[in-house]
HTML snippet that shows the backbone in 3Dmol.js (N, CA, C, O; Angstrom):
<script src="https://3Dmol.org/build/3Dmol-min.js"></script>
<div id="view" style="width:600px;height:400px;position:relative"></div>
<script>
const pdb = `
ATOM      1  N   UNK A   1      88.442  28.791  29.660  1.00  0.00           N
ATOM      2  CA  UNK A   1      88.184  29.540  30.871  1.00  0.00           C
ATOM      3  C   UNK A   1      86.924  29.018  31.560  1.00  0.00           C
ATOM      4  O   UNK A   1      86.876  29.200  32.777  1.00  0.00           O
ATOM      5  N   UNK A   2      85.925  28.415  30.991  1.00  0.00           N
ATOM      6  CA  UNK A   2      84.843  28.259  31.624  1.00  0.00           C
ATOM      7  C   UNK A   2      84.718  26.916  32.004  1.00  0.00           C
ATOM      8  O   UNK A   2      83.912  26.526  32.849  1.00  0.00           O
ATOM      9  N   UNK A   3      85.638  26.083  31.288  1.00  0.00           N
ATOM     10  CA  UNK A   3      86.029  24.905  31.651  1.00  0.00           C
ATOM     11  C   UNK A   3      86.710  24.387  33.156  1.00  0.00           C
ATOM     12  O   UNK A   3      86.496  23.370  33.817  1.00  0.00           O
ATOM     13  N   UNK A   4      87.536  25.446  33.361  1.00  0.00           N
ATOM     14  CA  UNK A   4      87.914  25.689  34.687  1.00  0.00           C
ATOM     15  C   UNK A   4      87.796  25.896  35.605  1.00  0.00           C
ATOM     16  O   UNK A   4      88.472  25.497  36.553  1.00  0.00           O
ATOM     17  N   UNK A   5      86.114  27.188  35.606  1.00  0.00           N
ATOM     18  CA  UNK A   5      85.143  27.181  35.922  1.00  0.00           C
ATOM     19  C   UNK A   5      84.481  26.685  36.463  1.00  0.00           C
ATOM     20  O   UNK A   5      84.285  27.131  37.594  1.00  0.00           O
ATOM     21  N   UNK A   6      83.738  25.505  36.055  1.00  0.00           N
ATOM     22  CA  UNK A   6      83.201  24.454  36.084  1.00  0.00           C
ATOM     23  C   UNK A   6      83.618  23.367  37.133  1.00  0.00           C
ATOM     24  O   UNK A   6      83.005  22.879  38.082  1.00  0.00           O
ATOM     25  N   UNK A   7      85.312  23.088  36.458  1.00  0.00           N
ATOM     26  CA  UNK A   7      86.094  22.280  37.168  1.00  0.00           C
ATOM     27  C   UNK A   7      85.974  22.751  38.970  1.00  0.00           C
ATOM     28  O   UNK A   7      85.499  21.915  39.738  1.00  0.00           O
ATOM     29  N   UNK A   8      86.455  24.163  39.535  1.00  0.00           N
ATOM     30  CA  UNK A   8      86.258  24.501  40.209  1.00  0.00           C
ATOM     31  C   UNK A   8      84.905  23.957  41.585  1.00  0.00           C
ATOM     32  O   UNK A   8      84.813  23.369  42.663  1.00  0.00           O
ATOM     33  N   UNK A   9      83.957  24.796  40.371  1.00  0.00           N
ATOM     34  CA  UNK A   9      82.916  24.031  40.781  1.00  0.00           C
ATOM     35  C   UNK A   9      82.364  22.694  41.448  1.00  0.00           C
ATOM     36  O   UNK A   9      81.747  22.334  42.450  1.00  0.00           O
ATOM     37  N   UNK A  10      82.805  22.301  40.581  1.00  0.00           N
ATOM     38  CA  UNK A  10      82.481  20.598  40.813  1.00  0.00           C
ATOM     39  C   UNK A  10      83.686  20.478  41.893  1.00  0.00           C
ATOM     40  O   UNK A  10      83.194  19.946  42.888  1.00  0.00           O
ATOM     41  N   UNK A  11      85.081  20.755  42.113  1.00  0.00           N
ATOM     42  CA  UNK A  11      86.004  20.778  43.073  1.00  0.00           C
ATOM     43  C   UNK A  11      85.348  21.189  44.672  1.00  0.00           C
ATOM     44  O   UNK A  11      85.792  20.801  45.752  1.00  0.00           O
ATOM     45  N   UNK A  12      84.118  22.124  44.424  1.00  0.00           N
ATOM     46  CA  UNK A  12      83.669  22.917  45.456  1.00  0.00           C
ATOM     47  C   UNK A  12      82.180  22.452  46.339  1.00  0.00           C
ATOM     48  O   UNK A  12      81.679  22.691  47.438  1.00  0.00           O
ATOM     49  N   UNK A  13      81.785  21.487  44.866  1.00  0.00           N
ATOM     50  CA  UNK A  13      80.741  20.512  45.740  1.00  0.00           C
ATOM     51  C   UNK A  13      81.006  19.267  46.030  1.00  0.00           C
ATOM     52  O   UNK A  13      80.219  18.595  46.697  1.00  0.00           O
ATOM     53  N   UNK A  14      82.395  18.689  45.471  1.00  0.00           N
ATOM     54  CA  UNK A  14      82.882  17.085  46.190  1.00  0.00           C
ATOM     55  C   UNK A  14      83.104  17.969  47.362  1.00  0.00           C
ATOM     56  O   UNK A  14      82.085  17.934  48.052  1.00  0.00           O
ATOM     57  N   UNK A  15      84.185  18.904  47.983  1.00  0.00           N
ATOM     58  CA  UNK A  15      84.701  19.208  49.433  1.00  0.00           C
ATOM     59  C   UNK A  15      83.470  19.604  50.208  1.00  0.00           C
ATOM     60  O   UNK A  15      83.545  19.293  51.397  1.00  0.00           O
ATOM     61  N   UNK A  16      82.396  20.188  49.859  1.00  0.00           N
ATOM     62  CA  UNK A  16      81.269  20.252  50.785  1.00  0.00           C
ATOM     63  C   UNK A  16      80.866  19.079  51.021  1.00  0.00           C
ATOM     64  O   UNK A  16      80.954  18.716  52.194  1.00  0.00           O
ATOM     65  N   UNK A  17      80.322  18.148  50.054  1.00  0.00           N
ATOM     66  CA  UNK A  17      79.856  16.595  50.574  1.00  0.00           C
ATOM     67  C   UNK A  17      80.793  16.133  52.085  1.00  0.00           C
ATOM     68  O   UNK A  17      80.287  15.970  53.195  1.00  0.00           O
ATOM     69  N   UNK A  18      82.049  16.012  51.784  1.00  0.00           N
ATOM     70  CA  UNK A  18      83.103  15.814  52.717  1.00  0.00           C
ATOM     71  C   UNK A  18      82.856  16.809  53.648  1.00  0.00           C
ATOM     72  O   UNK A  18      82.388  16.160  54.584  1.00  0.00           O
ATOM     73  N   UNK A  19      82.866  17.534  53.861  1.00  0.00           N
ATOM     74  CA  UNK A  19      82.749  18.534  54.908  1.00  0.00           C
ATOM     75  C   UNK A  19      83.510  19.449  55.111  1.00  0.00           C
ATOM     76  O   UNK A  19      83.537  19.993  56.215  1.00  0.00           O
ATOM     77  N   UNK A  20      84.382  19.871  54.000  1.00  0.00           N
ATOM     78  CA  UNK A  20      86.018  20.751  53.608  1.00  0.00           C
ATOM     79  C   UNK A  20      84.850  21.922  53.501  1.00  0.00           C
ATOM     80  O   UNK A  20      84.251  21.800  52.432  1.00  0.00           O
ATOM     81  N   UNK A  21      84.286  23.175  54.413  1.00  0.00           N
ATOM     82  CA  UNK A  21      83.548  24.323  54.225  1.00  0.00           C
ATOM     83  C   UNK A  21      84.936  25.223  53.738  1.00  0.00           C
ATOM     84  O   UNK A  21      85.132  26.029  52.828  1.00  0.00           O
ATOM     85  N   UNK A  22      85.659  24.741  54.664  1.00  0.00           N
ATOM     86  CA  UNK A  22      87.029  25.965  53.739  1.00  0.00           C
ATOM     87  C   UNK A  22      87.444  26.195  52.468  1.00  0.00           C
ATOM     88  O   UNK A  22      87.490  27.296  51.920  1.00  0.00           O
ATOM     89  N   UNK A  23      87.735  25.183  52.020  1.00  0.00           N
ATOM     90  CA  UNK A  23      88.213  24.334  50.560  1.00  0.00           C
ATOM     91  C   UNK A  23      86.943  24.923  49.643  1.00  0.00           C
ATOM     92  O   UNK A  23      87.006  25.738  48.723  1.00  0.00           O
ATOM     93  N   UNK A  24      85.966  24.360  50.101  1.00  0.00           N
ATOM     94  CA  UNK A  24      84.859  24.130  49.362  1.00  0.00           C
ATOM     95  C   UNK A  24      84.481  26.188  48.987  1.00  0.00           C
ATOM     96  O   UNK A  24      84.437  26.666  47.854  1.00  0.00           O
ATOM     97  N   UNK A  25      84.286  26.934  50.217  1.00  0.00           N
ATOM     98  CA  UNK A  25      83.940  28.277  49.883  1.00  0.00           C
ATOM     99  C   UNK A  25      85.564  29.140  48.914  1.00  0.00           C
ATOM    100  O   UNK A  25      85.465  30.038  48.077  1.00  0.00           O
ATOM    101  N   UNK A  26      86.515  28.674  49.263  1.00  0.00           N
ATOM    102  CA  UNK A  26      87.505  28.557  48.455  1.00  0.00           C
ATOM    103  C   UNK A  26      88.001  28.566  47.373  1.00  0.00           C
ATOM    104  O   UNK A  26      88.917  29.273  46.954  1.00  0.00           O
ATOM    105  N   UNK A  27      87.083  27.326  46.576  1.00  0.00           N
ATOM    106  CA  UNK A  27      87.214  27.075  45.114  1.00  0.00           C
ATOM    107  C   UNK A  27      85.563  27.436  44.673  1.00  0.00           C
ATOM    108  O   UNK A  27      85.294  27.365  43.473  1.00  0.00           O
ATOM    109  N   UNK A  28      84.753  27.720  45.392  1.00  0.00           N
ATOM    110  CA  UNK A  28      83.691  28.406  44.410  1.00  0.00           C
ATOM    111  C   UNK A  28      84.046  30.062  44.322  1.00  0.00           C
ATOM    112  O   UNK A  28      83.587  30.907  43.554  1.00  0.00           O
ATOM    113  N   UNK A  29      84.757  30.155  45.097  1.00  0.00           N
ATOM    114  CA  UNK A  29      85.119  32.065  44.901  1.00  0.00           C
ATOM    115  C   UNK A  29      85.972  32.418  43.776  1.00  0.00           C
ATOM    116  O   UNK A  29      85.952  33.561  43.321  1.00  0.00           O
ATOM    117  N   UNK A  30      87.093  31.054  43.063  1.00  0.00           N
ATOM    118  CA  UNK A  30      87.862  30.934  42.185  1.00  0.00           C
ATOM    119  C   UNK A  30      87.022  30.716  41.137  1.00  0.00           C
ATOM    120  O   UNK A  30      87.344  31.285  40.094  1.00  0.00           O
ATOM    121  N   UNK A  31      85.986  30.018  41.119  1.00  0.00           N
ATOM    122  CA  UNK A  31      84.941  29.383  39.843  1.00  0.00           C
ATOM    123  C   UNK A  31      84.310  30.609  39.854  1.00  0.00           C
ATOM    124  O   UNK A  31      84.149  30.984  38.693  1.00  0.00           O
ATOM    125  N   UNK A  32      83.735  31.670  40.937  1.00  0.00           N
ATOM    126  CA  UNK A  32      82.879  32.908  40.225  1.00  0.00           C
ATOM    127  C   UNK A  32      84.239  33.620  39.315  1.00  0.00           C
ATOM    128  O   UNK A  32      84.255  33.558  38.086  1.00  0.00           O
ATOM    129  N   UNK A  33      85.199  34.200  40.001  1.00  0.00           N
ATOM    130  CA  UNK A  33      86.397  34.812  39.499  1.00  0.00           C
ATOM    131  C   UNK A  33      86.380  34.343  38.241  1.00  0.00           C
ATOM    132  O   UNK A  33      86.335  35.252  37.412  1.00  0.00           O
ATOM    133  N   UNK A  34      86.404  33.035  37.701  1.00  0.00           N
ATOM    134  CA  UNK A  34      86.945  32.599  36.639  1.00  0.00           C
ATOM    135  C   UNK A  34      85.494  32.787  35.711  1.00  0.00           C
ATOM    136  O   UNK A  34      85.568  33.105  34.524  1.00  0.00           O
ATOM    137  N   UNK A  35      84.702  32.647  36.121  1.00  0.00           N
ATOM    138  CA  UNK A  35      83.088  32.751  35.421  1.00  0.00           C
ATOM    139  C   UNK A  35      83.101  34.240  34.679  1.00  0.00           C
ATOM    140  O   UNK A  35      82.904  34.583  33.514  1.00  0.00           O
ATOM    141  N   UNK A  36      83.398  34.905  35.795  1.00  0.00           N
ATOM    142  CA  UNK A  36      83.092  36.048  34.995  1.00  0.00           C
ATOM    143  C   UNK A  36      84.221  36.988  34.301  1.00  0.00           C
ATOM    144  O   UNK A  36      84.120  38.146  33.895  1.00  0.00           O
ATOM    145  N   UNK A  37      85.208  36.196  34.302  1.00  0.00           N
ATOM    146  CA  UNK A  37      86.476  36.507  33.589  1.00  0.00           C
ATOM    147  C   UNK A  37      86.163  36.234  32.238  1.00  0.00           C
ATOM    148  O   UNK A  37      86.439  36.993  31.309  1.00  0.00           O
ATOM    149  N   UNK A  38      85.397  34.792  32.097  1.00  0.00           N
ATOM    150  CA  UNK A  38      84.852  34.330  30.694  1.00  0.00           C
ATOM    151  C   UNK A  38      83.838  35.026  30.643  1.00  0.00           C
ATOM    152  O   UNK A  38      83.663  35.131  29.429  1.00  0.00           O
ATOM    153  N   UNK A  39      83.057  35.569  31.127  1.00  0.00           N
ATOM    154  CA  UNK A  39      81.927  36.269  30.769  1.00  0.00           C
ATOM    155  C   UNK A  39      82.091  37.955  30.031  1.00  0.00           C
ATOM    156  O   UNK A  39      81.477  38.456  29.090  1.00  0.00           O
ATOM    157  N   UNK A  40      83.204  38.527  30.932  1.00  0.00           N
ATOM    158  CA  UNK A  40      83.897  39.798  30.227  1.00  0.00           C
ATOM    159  C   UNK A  40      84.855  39.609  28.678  1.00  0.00           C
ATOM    160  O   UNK A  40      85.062  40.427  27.782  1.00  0.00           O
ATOM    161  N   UNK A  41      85.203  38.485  28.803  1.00  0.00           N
ATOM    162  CA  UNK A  41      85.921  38.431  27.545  1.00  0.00           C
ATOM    163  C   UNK A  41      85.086  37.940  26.531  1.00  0.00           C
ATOM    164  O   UNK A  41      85.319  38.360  25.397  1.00  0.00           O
ATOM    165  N   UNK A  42      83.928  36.940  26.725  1.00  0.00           N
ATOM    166  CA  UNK A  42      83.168  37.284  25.553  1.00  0.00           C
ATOM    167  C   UNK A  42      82.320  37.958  25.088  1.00  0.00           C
ATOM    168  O   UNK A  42      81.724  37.601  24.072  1.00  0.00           O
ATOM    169  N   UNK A  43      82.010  39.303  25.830  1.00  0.00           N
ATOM    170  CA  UNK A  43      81.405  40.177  25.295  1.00  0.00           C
ATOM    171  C   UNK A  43      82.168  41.152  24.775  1.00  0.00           C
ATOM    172  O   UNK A  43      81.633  41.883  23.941  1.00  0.00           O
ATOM    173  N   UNK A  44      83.958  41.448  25.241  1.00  0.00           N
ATOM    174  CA  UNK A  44      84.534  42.112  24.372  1.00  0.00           C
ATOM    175  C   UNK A  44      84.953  41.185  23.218  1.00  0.00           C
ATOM    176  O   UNK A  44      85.700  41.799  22.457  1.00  0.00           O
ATOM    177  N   UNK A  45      84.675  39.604  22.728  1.00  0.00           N
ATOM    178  CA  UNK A  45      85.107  39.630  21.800  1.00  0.00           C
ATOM    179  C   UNK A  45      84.185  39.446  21.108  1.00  0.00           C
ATOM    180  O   UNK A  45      84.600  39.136  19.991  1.00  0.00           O
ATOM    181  N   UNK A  46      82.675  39.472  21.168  1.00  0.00           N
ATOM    182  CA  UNK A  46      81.261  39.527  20.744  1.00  0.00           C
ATOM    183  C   UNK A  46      81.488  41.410  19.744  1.00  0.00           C
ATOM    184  O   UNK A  46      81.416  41.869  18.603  1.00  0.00           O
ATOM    185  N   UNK A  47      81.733  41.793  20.947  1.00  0.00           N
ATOM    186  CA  UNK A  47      81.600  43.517  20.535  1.00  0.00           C
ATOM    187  C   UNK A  47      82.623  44.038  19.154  1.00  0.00           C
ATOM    188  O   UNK A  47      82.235  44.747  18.226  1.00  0.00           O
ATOM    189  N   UNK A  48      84.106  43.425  19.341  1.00  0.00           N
ATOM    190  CA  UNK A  48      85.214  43.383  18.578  1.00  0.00           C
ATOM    191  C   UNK A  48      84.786  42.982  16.854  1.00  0.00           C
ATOM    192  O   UNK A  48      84.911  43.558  15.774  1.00  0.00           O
ATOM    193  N   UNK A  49      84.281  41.796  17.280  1.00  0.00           N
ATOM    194  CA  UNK A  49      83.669  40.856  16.078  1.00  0.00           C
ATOM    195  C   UNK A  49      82.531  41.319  15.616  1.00  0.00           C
ATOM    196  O   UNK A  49      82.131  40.823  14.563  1.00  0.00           O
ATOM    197  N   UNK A  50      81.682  42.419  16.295  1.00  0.00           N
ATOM    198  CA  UNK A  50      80.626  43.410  15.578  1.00  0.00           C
ATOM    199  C   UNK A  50      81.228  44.255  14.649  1.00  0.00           C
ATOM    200  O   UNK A  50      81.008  44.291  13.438  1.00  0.00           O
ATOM    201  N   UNK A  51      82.024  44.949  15.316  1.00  0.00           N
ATOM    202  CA  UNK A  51      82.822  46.193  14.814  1.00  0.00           C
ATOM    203  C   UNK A  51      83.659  45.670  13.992  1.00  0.00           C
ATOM    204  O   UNK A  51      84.536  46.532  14.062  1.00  0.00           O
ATOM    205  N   UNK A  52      84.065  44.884  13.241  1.00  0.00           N
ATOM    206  CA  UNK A  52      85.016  44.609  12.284  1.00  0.00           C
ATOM    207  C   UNK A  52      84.056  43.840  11.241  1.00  0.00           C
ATOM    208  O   UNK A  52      84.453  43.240  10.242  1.00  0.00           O
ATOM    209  N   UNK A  53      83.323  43.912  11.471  1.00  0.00           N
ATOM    210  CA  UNK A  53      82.135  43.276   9.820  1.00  0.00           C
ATOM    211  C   UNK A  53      81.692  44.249   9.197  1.00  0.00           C
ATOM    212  O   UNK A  53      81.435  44.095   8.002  1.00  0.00           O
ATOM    213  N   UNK A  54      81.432  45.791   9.961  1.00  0.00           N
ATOM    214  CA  UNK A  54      81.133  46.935   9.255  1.00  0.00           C
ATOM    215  C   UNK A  54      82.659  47.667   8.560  1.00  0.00           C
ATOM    216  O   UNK A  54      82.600  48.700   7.893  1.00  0.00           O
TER     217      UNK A  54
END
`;
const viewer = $3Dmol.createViewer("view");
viewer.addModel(pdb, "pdb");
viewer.setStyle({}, {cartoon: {color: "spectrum"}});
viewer.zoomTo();
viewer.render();
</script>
């Protein structure tokens, strides 16, 4: 997930160099989406993986 992320990212600063503002605001709105998709799932599986050692 964060790999994709990333990918995004980097997708979102080649189209700005070029001058794609569409493209470019586009795929960084997909890279936050996806950021913090990975960010919610590893704190429920941080939290999960607490609760099952006790």
């Amino acid at each position: 997930m964060l790999h994709y992320a990333v990918v995004f990212l980097v997708i979102a600063l080649v189209a700005a160099v070029f001058g794609f503002g569409g493209i470019a605001a586009g795929a960084v709105g997909i890279a936050k989406v996806l950021f913090f998709v990975f960010v919610i799932m590893a704190v429920v599986s941080f939290i999960i993986g607490l609760l099952k050692k006790n």
